[in-house]
Backbone as a ProteinNet text record, in pm:
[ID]
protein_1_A
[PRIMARY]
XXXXXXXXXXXXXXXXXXXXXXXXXXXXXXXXXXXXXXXXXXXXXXXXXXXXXXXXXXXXXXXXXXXXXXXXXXXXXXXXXXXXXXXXXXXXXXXXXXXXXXXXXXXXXXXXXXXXXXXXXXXXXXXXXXXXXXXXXXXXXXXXXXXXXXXX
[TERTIARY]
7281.4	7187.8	7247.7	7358.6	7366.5	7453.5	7533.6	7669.5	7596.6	7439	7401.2	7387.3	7434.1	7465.1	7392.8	7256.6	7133.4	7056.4	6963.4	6811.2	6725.6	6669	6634.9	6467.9	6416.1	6267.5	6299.1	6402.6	6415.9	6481.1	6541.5	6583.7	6429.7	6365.3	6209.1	6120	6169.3	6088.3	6135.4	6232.7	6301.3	6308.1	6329.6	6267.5	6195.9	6093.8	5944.7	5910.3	5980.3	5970.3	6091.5	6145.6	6325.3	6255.8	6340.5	6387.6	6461.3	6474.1	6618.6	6616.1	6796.3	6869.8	6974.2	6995.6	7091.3	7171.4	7332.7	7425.6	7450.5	7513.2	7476.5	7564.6	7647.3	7765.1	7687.9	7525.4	7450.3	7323.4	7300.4	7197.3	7301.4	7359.4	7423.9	7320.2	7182.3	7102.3	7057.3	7140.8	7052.4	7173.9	7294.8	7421.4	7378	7367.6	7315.3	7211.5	7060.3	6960.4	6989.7	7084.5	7147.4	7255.4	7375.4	7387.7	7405.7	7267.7	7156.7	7126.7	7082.5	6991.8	7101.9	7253.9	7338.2	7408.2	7362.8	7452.9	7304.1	7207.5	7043	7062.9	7170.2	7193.9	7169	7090.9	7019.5	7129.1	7193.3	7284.3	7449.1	7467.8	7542.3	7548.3	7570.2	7587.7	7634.5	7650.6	7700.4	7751.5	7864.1	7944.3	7916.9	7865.2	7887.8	7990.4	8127.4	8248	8224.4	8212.6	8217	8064.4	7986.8	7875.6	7931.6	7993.5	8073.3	8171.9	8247.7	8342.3	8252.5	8172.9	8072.2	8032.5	7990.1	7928.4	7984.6	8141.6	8262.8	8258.5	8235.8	8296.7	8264.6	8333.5	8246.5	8210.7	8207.2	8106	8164.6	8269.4	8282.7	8182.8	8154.9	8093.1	8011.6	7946.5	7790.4	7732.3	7596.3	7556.5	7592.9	7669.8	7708.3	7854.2	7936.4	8060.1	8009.5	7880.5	7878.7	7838.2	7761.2	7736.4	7864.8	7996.1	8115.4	8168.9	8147	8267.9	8164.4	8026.8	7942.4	8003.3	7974.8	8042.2	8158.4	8258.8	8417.2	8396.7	8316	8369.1	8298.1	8167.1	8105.5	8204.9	8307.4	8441.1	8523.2	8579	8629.5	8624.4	8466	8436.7	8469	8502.1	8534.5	8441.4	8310.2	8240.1	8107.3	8040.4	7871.2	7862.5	7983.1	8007.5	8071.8	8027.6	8143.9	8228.3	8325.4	8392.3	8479.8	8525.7	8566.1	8705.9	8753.6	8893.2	8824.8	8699.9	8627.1	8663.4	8607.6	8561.2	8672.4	8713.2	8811	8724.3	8825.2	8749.4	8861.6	8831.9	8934.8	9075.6	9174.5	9352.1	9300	9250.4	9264	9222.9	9100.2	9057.5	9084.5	9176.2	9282.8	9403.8	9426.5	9576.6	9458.7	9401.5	9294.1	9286.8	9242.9	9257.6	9351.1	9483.7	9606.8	9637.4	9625.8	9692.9	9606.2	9496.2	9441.8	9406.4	9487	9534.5	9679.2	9766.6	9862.5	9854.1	9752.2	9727.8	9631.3	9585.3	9558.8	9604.1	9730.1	9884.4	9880.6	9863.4	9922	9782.5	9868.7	9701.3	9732.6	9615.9	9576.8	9644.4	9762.4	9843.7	9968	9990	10084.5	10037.1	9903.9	9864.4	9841.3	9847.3	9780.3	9949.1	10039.1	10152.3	10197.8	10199.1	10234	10136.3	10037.4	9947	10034	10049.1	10095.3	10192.2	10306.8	10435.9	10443.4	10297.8	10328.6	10236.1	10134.6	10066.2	10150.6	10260	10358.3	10481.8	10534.5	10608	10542.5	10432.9	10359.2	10323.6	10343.2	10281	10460.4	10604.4	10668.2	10734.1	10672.7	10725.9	10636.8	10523.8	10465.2	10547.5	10604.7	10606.7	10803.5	10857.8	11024.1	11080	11043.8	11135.7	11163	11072.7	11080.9	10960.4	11006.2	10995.1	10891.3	10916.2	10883.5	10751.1	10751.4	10651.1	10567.6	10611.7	10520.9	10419.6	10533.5	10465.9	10342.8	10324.1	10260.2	10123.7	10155.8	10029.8	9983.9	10024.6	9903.6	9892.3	9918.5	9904	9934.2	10072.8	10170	10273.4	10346.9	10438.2	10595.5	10720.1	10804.7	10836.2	10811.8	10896.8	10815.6	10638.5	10557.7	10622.4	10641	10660.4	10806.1	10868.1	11012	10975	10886.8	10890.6	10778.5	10695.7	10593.2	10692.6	10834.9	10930.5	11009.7	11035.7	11172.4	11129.1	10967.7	10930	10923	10984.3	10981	10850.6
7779.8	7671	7540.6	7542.3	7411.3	7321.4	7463.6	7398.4	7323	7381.5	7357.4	7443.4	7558.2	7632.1	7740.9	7747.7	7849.7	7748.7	7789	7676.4	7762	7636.3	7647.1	7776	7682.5	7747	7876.2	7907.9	8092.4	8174.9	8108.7	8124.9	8174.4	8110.5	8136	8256.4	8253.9	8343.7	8503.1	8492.4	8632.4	8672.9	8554.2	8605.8	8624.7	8628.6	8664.8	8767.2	8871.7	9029.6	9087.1	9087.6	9170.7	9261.6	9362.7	9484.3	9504	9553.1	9583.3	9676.9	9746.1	9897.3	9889.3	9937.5	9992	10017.5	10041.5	10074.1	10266.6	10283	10458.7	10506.6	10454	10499.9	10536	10454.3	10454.2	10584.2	10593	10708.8	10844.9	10917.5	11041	11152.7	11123.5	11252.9	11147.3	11068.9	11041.8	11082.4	11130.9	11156.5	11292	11336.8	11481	11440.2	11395.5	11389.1	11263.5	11140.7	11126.8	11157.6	11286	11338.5	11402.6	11498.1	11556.2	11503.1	11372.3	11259.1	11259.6	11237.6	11175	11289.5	11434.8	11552.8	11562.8	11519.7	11549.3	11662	11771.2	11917.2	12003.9	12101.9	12181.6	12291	12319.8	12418.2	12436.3	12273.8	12246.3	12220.1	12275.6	12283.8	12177.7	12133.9	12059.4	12176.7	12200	12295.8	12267	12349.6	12276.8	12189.8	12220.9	12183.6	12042.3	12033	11899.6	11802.6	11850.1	11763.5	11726.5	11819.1	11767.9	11625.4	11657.7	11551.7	11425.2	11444.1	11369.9	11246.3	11346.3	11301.1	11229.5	11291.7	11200.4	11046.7	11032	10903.5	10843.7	10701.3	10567.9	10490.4	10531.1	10411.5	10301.1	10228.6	10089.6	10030.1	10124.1	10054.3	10139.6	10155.2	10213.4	10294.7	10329	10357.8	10386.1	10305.3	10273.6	10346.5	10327.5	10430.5	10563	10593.1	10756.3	10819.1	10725.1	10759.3	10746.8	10707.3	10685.4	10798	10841.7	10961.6	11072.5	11070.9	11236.1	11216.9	11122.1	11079.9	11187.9	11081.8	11180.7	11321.6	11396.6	11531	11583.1	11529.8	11603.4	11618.1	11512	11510.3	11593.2	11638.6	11772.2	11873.9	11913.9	12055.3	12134.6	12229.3	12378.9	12465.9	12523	12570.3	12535.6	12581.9	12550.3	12488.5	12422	12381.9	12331.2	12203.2	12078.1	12127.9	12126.9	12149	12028.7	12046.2	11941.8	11871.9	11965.5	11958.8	11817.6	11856.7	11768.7	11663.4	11620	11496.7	11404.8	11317.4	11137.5	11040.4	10977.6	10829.6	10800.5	10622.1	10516.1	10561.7	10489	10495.6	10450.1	10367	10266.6	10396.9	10464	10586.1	10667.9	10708.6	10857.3	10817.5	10684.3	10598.7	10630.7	10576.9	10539.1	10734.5	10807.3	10974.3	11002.9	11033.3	11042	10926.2	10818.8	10786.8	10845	10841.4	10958.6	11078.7	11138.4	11274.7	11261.1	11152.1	11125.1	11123.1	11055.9	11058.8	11164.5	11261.8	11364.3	11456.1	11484.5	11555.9	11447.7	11378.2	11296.1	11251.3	11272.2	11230.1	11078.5	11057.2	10911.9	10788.7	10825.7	10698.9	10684.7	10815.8	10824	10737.3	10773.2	10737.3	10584.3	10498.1	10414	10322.5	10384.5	10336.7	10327.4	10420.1	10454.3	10388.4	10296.9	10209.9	10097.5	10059.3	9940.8	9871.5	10001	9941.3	9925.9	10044	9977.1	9858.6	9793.9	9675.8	9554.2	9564.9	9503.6	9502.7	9598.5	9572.8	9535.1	9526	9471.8	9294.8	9265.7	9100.6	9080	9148.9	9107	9081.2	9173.5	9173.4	9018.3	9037.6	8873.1	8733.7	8716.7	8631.2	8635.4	8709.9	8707.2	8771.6	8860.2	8908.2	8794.7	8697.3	8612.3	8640.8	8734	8770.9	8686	8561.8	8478.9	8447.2	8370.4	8363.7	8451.1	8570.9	8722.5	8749.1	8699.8	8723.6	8636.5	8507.6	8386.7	8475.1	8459	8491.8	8600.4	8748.5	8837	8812.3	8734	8653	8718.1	8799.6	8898.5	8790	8847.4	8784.8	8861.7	8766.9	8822.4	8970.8	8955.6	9044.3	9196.1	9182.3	9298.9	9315.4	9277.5	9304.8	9347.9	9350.2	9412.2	9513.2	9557.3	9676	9749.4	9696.8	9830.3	9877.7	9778.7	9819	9908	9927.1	9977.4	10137.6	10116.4	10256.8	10388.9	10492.5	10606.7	10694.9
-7489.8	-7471.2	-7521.9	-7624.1	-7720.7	-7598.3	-7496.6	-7399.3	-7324.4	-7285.2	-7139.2	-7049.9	-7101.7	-6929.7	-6940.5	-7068.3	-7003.9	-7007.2	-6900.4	-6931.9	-7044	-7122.9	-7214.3	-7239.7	-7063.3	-7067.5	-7075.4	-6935.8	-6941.9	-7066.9	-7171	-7278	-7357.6	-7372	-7429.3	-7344.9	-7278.9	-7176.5	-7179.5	-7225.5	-7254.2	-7352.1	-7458.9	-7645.1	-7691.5	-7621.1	-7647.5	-7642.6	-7639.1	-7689.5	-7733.7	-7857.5	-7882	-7923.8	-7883.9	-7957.2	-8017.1	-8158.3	-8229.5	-8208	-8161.5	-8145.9	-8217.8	-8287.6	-8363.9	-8255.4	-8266.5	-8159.9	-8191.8	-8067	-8107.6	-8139.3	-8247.8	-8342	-8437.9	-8432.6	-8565.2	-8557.4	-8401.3	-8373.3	-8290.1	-8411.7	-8342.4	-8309.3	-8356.4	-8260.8	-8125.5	-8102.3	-7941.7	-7848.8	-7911.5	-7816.2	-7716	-7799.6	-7769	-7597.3	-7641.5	-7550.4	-7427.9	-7444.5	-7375.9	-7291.9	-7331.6	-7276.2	-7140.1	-7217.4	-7118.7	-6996.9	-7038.3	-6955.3	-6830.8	-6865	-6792.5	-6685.5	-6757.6	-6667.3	-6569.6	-6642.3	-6505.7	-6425.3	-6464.5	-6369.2	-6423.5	-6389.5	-6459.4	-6485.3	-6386.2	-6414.8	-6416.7	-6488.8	-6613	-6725.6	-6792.9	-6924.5	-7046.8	-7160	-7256.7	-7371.6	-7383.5	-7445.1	-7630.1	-7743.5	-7868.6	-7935.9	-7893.5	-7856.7	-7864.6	-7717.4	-7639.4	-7720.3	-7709	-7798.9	-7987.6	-8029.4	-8119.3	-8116.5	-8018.2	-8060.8	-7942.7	-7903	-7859.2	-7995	-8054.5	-8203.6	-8303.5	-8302.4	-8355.5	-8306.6	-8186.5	-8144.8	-8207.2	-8188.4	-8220.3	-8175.2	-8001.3	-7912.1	-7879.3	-7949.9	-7883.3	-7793.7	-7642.5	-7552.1	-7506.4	-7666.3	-7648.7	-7558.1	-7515.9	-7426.4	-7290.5	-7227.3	-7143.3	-7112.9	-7227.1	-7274.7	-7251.7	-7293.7	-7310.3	-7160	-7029.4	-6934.2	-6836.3	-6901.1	-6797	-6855.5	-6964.3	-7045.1	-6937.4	-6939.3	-6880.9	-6756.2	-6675.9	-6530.1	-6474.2	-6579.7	-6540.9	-6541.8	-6693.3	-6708.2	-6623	-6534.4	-6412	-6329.5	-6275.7	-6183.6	-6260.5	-6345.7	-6372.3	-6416.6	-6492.9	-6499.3	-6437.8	-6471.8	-6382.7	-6428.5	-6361.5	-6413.8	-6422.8	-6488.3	-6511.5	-6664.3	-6746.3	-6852.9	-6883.4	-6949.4	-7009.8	-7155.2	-7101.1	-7213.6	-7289.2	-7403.5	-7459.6	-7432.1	-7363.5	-7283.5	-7163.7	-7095.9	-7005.3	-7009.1	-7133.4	-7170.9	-7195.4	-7131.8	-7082.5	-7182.8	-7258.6	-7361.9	-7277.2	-7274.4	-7255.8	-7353.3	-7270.1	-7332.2	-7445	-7487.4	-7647.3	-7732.3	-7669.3	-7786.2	-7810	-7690.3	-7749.3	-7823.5	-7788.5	-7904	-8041.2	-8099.3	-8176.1	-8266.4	-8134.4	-8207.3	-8257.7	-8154.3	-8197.5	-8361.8	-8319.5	-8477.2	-8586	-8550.1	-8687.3	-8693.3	-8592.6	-8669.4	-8736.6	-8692.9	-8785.1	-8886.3	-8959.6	-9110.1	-9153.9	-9088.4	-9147.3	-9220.5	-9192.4	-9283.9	-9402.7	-9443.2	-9529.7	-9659.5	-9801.9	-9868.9	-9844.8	-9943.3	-9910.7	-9956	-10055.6	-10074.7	-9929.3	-9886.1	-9803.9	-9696.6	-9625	-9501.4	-9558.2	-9637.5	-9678.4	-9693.8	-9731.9	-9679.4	-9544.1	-9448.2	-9305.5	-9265.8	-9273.5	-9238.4	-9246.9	-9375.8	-9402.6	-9344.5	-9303.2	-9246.1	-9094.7	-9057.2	-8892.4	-8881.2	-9003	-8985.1	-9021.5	-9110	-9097.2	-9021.2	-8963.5	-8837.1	-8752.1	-8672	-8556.6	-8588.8	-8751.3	-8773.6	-8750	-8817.5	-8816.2	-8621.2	-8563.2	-8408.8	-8320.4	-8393.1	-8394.8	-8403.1	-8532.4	-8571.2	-8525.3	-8471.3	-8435.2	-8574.7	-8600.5	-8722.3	-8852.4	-8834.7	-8908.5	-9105.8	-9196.8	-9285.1	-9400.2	-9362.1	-9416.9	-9390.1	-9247	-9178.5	-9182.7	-9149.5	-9162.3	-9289.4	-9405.7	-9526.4	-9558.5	-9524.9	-9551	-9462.9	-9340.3	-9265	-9285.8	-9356.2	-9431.4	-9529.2	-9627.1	-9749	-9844.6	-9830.1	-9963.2	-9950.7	-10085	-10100.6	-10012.2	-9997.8	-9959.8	-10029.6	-10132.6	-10219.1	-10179.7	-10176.3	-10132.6	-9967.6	-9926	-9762.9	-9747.6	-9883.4	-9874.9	-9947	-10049.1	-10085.3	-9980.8	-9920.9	-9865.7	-9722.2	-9724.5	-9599	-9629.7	-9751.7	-9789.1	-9901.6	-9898	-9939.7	-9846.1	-9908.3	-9807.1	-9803
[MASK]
++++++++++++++++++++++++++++++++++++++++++++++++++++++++++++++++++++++++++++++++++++++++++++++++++++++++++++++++++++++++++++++++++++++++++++++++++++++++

């Protein structure tokens, strides 16, 4: 409204009833009955499996995420049952799985290092290998960004 480019009246006209929703990273018993909602086939199934790591997620794109993930595994079930094998998240969320099962082997100072150095190789691939620069803009000093590099 402040740009100009909603009108103001229909702006009022639509705020005049909100609803607050929580996003459904925050309601994991509605994964489940949505779901449901989204396979609407009576004689397919939702595997415990697959409603598990259902439950894991974290939604990024909400609602809407969870009716494109039921979608696909209807396009590749084999069977009268979704299995967890089924179930397709976006590339970003299986990068996102995969790196943390990487740090699952590892306690928590380890993974907390192997964090550090690929969050600092990715600012240093930023900035041209430039060390300096690198250091300023996560706001360590040179000297930390040579030791969290040079720890094994």
């Amino acid at each position: 409204m402040k740009i100009g480019k909603f009108r103001q009246d229909l702006y009022f006209r639509l705020s005049g009833f909100t609803i607050k929703l929580p996003p459904l990273r925050e309601r994991k018993d509605d994964i489940e009955l949505l779901a449901k909602f989204f396979i609407h086939k009576e004689d397919i199934l939702l595997s415990q499996e697959a409603l598990i790591l259902l439950q894991h997620h974290s939604w990024p794109g909400n609602v809407r995420e969870l009716e494109q993930v039921i979608k696909r595994a209807l396009v590749f079930v084999e069977g009268n049952e979704i299995l967890a094998k089924d179930l397709e998240f976006d590339d970003s969320v299986k990068q996102y799985q995969d790196q943390s099962e990487k740090y699952q082997e590892l306690n928590f100072y380890e993974a907390q290092m192997e964090f550090s150095k690929e969050f600092i190789n990715k600012a240093l691939n930023n900035h041209e290998q430039d060390r300096t620069r690198t250091a300023a803009h996560l706001g360590i000093s040179e000297r930390t960004l040579y030791r969290i590099l040079s720890e094994r």
